[in-house]
C-alpha positions as CSV (number, residue, x, y, z in Angstrom):
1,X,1.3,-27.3,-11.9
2,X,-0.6,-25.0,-14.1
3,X,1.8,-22.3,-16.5
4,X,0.4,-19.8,-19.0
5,X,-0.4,-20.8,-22.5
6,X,-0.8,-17.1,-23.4
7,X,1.7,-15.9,-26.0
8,X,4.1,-13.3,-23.2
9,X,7.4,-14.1,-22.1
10,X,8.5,-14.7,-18.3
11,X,5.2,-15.3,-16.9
12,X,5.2,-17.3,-13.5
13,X,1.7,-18.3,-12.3
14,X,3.0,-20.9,-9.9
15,X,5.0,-18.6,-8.0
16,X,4.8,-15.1,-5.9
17,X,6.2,-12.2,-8.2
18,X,9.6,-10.9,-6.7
19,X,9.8,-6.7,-6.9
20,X,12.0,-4.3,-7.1
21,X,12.5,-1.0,-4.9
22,X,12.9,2.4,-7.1
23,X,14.6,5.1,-5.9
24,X,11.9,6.7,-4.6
25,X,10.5,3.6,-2.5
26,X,8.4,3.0,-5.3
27,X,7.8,-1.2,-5.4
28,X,7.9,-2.0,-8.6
29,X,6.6,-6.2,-9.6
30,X,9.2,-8.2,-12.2
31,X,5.8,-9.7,-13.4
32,X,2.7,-7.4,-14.4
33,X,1.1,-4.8,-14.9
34,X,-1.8,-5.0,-12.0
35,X,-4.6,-6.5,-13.8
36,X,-3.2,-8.7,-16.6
37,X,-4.8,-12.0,-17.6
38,X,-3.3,-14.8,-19.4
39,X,-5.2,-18.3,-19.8
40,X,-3.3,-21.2,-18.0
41,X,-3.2,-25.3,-19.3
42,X,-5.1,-26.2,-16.5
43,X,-7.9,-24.2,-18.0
44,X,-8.4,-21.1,-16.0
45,X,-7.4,-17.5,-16.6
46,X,-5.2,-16.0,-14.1
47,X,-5.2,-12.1,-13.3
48,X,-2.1,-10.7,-11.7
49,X,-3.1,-9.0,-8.3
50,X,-1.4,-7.1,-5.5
51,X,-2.9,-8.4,-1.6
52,X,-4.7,-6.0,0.5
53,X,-4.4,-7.9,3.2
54,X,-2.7,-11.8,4.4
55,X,-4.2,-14.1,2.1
56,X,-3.5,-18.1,3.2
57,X,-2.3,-20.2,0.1
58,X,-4.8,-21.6,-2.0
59,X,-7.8,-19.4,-0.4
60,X,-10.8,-19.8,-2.6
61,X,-12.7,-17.4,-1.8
62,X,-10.5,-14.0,-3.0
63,X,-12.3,-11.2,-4.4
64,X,-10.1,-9.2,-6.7
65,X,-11.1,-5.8,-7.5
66,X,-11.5,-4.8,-10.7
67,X,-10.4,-1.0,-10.6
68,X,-7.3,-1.2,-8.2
69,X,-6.2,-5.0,-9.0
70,X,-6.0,-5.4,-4.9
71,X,-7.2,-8.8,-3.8
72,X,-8.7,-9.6,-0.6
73,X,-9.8,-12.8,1.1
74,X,-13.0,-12.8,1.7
75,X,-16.5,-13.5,-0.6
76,X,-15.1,-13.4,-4.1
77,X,-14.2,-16.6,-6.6
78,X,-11.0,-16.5,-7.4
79,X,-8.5,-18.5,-6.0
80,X,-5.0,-17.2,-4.3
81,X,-1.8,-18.7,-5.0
82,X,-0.2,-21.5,-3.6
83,X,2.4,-19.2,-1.5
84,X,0.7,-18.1,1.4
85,X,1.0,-14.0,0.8
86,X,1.8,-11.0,3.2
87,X,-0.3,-7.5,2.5
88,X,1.6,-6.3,-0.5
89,X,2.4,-9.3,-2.1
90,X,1.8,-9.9,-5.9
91,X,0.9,-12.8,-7.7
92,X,-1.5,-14.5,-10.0
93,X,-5.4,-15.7,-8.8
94,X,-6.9,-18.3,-10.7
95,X,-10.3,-18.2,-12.2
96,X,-12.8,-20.5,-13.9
97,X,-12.9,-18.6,-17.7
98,X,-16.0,-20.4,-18.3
């Protein structure tokens, strides 16, 4: 399993980011902000990403979007977690840096 070599503590891109639930109903991630990146060991960088939709675990084909941070499953190159994820999930997709 891959884990970040980027210099930030408590990052997790092996596993789904937990959340918590404001007062307000606001969903706040434990991991984040939408859109960071860190570099993994296995070589790819990672971008932390909310799902639009279900995504299936390891789905290589996730387009993430670069204004909103909301991934979907269909005609991109990154890959989803390996956590099968529910719309409004969040969690890191891997992507060749090179």
């Amino acid at each position: 399993m891959a884990y970040s070599i980027t210099p930030q503590a408590g990052i997790d891109i092996t596993n789904l980011s937990t959340y918590n639930t404001s007062s307000d109903g606001t969903v706040i991630p434990t991991q984040g902000p939408l859109g960071a990146q860190v570099f993994g060991s296995d070589g790819l960088r990672y971008v932390f990403a909310k799902a639009g939709a279900a995504i299936t675990a390891t789905l290589t084909t996730c387009t993430v979007n670069a204004s909103t941070f909301v991934a979907t499953a269909s005609g991109g190159t990154y890959t989803s977690p390996a956590t099968a994820m529910a719309s409004g999930d969040y969690g890191w997709f891997s992507k060749a840096s090179v």
